[in-house]
N, C-alpha and C positions, 0 to 999 in steps of 0.2 A: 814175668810181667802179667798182670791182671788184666783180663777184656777189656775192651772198653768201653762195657754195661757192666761191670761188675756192681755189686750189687749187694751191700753187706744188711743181714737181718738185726736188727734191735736184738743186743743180748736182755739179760734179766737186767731187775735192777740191780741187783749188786753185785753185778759186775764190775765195779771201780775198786773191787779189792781184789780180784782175781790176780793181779801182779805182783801180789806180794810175795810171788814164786820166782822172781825176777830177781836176779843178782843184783843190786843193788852197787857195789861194789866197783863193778863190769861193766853196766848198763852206763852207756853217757846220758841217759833221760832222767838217770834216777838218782845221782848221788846227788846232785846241784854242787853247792861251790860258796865256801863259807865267805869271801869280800868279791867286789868287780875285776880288782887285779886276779885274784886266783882264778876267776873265770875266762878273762883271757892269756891265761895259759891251758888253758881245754884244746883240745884234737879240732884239727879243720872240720866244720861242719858235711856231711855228703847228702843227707836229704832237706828240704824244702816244702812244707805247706800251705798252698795258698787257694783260697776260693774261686771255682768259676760260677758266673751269674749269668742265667740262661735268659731268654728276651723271655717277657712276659706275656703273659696269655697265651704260650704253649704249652706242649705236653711232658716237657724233659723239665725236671729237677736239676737245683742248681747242687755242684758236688764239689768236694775236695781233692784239690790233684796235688797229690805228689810228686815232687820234682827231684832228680836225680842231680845236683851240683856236686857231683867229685870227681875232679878233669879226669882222675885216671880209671873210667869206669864207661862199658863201652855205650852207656847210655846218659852219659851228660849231657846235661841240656835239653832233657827228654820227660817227657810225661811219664811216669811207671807207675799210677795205677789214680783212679778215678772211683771217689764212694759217692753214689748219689743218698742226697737226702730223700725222705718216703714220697715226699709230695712237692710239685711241682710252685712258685712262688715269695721262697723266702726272702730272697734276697742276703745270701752270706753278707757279712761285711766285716767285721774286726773280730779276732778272735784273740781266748786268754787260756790259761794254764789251768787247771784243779790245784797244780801245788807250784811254787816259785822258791827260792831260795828264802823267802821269810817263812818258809814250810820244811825244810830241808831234815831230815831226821828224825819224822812222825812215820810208824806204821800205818802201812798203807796206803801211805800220799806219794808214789815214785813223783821226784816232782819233773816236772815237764813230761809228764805221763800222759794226761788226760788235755783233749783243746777243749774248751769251751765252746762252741760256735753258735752266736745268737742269731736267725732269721730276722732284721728290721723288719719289712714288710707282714711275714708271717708270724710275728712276735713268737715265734718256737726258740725253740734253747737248744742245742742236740751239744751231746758229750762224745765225744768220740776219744777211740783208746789207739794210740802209738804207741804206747810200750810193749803190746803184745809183742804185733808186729810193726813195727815202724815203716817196710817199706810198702806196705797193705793195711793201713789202719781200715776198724770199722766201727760201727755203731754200736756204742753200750748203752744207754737212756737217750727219750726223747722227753723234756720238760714243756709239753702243751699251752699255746696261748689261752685258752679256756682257763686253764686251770691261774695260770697267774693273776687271769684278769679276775676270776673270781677270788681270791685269795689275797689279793694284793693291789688289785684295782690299776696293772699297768699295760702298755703296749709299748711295741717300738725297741729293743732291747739294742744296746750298742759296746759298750764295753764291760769287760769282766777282769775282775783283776782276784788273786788267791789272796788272801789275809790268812794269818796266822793258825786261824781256828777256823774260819768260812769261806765262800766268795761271795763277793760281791759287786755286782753287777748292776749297771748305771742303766734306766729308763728314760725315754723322752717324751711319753705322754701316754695315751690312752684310748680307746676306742669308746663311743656312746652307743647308746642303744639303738641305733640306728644305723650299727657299723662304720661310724667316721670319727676321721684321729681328730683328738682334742688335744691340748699342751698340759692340761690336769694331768696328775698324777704322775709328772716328771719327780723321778729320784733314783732312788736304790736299795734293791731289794738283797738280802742274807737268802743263801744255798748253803744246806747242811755238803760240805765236802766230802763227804764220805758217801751218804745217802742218796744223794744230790735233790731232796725234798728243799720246801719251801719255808725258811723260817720266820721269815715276815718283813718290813719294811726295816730298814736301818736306822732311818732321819727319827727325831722326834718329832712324833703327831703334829699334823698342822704347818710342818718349816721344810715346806716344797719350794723349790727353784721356782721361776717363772716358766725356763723350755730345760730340755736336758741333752745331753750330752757325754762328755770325755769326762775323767778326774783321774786323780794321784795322790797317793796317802803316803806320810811317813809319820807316821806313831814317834818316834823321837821328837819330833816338834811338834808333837798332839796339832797334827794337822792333814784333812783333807781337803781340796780343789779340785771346784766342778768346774766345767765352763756350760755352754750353751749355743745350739746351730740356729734352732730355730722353733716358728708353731711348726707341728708334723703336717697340716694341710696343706702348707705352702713349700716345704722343700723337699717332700715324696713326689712332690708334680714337675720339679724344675724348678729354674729361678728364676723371679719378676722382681726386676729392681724396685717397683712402685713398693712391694712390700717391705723395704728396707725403711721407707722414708715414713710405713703406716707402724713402724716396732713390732713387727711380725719374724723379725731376725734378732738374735742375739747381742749383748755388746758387755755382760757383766759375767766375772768369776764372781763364786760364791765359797766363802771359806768358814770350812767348818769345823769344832773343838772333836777332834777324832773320839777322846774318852768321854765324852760327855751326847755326843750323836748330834750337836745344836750346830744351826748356820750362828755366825756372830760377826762377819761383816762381809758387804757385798760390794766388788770394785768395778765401777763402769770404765771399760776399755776404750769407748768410742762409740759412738753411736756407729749402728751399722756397719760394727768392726767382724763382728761372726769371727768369737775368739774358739778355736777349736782343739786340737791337743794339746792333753796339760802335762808336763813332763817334768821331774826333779833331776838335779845331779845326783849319780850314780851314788858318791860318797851321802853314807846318812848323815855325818856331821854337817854337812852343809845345810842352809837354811835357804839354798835358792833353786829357783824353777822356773819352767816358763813356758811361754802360752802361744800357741801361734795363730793372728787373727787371719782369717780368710779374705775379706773384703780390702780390710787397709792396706794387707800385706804386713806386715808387722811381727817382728818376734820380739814376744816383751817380757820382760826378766820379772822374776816374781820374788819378792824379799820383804824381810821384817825393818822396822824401823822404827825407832821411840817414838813415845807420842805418850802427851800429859792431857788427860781427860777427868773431870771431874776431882784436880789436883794430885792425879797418882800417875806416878811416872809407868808407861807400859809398849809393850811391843806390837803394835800395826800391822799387819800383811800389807804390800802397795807393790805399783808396778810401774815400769820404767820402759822405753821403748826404746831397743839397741840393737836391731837390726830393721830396715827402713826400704821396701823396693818398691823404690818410684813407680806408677803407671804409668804407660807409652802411648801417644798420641796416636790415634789410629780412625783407618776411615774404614767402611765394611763391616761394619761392627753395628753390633746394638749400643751403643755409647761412645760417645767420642774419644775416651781415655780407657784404657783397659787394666786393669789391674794385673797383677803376678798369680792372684789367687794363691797364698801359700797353705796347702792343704795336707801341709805332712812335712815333719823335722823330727830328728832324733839324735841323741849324745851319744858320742863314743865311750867305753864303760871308763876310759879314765878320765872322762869329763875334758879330756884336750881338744874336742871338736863337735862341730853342731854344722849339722846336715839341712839343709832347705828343699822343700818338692815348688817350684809355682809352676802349677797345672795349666793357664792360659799363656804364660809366656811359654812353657813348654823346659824351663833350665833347671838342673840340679848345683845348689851351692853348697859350699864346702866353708865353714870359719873356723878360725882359729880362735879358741878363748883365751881371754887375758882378765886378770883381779877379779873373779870370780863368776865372770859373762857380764862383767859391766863393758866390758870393749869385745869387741867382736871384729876379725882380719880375715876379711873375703881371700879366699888361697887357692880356691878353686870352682871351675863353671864348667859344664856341659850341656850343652842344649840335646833333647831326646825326641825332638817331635812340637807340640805347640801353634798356638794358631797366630804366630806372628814370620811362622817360616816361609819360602822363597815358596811363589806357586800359587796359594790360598788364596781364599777371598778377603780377608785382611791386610790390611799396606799400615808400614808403620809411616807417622811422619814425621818423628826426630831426627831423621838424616840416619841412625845407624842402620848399619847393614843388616838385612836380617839373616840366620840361617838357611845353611841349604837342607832338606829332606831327609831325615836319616832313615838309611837303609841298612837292614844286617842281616845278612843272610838270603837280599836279596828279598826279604821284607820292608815295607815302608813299615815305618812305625807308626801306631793313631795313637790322638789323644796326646797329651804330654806326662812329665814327669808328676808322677802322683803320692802313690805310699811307698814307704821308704821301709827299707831293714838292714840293718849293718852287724856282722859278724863279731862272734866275741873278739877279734884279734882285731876286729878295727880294720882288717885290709879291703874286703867287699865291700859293696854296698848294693844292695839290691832292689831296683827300681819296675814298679808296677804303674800302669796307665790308665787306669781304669778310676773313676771317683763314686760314683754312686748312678745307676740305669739309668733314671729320667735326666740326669744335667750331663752323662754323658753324651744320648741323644738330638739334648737341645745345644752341645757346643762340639758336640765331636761325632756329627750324625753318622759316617762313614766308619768312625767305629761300631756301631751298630751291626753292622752289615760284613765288616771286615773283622770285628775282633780285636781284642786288646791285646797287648805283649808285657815281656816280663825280662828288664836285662838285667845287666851286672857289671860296674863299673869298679876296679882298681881303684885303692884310693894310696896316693902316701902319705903316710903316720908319721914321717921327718918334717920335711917342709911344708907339706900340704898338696895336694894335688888330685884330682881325677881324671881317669880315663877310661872308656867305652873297651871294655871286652866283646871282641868281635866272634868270637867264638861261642859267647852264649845268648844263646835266644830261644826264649816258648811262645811259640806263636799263638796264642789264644784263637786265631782264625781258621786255623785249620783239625781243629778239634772233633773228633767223632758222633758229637751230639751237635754240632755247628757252633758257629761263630759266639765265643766265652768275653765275659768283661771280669778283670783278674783284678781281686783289691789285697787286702794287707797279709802280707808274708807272716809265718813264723817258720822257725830254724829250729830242727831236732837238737834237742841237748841244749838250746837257750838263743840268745840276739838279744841286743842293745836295748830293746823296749818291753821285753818278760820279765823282768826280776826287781825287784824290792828289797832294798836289805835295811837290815832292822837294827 
């Protein structure tokens, strides 16, 4: 096991081909898996990586910790080994792959080789290499905010997805010369994959989003899906409802001709809905997906449907709203009704089930899909913490009971149910508490100070069902550089929301 300052040096740059000495064959990082079903039948996952985000305006860098998940390994449930990034401030937040299964069988791409990991706040990009050593990754490239912004005119970096031939990597705006984020220059910028140089913007010139955010591409239906959080002045600081009501929050996807790089129609979800991950079913024959809005609570299906424009009969992207979680009346609050806030869902790879996070209720849901996600069967709930449980200073006032306190391991948990990651086989699920530093501090201040966690919930893949593994807990609080806020998992050898197939 690694220090716990360990401390890996920036290889060269072309180190992202150095694996090609790697069995391929052998390696579960590197063969990938030619449909979703062949993928869950892959080997139980044993390692875990997930970002911890250190408080800001000190001196420890935010780093990557690997987590040890395989029951029979005398370090489950354990931290085994910590890479800090050079400089303190990033703000880890979502990370992606260099090569995915729509990359599967290029020289030099092992895929789920290389993470991605973008800095929000430090608009940095770092690539880090698991396939050396997976359970010791370290640093092979650092992609400099300098250099983007010069080159590409972006800040703010949030998600990375591999394409075929590139990656590319979704922006939310920009910095002015005066060092403050603007919502200009929201898009998506091409990474040479190999090199990992800057190839230039992907959109065509001019057909920028309003704010930026999440998307989802599948080239079979020459289609990608952005959605949109927000301006970056307003939701790097926390959140102020006044600015929902000024359109300083999100409420449109924007769909764009994948072969062609153009937006060609934009669908308002709701005012003040803050529609945030945008997700497809596994299968690429399908034409549906869907979006989950934050504010309204909402998961809303995303599908083609005729439509006669200018007398020619054609295909429309539109969206439909098919999962619905009421606010709960509540006093102690900044608002009189509180939302579920749903800030993370993901599909099981055969598309049998769709996972819900709300982070201010604090529950994990579970549906069962039916005709394509036009129906949705609640099958299971877990509450993990949240601010409507027994104790707070929130009281609900619908009469139901709220929960009690969950503790594990003789940990209280903070913060609620947040990013989600589920196992190729569908059995796990693995839930983080952590949403983004400033709105954790402004709703879940105690995790600040105490640290986020990281469990794992049993799910069943028959009837439906979850249940709390008591046996696993990473306590983000008791961390050697001090108290961590943990956000989106990935899973060595792949999980529900890395792959793409073509």
């Amino acid at each position: 096991m690694a220090s716990p300052d360990a401390k890996a040096a920036p290889a060269q740059a072309g180190a992202c081909c150095a694996s090609e000495t790697k069995d391929a064959t052998t390696d579960l990082g590197s063969g990938g898996f030619a449909s979703p079903l062949e993928a869950m039948e892959r080997p139980r996952e044993k390692l875990l990586y997930i970002p911890a985000v250190l408080k800001k305006g000190g001196d420890q860098p935010d780093y990557l910790a690997t987590v040890d998940v395989d029951p029979s390994s005398a370090n489950y449930s354990q931290v085994i080994h910590r890479l800090q990034m050079p400089e303190p401030g990033d703000e880890l937040h979502h990370m992606g792959w260099n090569a995915c299964a729509s990359c599967t069988g290029q020289p030099g791409r092992p895929v789920h080789g290389f993470l991605v990991a973008p800095g929000v706040l430090s608009g940095n990009i770092y690539f880090i290499d698991v396939h050396s050593e997976p359970s010791a990754p370290c640093l092979s490239k650092v992609l400099h905010a300098a250099e983007l912004a010069e080159k590409v005119g972006v800040a703010l970096p949030h998600t990375s997805h591999c394409l075929p031939d590139e990656l590319l990597v979704s922006f939310m705006g920009s910095r002015n010369s005066d060092g403050g984020l603007e919502a200009e220059g929201a898009g998506f910028v091409r990474l040479d994959p190999r090199t990992l140089e800057v190839l230039g913007r992907w959109e065509c010139a001019g057909q920028w989003p309003r704010f930026g955010y999440d998307y989802w591409y599948q080239p079979r239906h020459n289609v990608l899906i952005s959605s949109e959080w927000g301006h970056p002045d307003c939701f790097t600081r926390g959140f102020n409802p006044a600015d929902v009501s000024e359109g300083k929050y999100g409420s449109k996807l924007y769909i764009w001709d994948w072969a062609k790089k153009s937006m060609i129609q934009e669908i308002d979800v709701g005012q003040g809905s803050i529609p945030l991950e945008v997700r497809f079913f596994h299968d690429p024959d399908k034409a549906v997906g869907f979006v989950g809005c934050a504010l309204s609570s909402e998961l809303r299906r995303i599908f083609r449907r005729p439509s006669t424009a200018d007398g020619e009969e054609q295909l429309l992207w539109d969206t439909e709203c098919v999962v619905k979680v009421p606010p709960v009346p509540v006093e102690g609050w900044c608002l009189p009704e509180m939302p579920a806030l749903i800030t993370d869902f993901c599909i099981s790879l055969d598309d049998r089930f769709v996972y819900l996070s709300c982070w201010l209720h604090g529950d994990v849901r579970q549906y069962k899909v039916y005709d394509d996600g036009r129906e949705m069967k609640l099958v299971g709930q877990v509450f993990l913490g949240g601010l409507l449980k027994k104790g707070g200073p929130v009281r609900r006032l619908d009469g139901e009971e709220a929960p009690e306190p969950l503790v594990v391991k003789g940990v209280e948990i903070q913060g609620g149910s947040q990013m989600l990651q589920l196992s190729l086989d569908g059995r796990r699920l693995f839930v983080s508490t952590s949403l983004f530093s400033s709105w954790d501090l402004q709703f879940y201040p105690d995790m600040a100070s105490r640290g986020a966690q990281l469990l794992q919930l049993d799910v069943d893949t028959e009837k439906g069902g979850l249940k709390l593994n008591h046996d696993f807990l990473v306590d983000f609080g008791t961390e050697p550089f001090g108290p961590a806020l943990c956000h989106e998992m990935r899973l060595r050898g792949g999980d529900s929301t890395s792959d793409i197939w073509l």
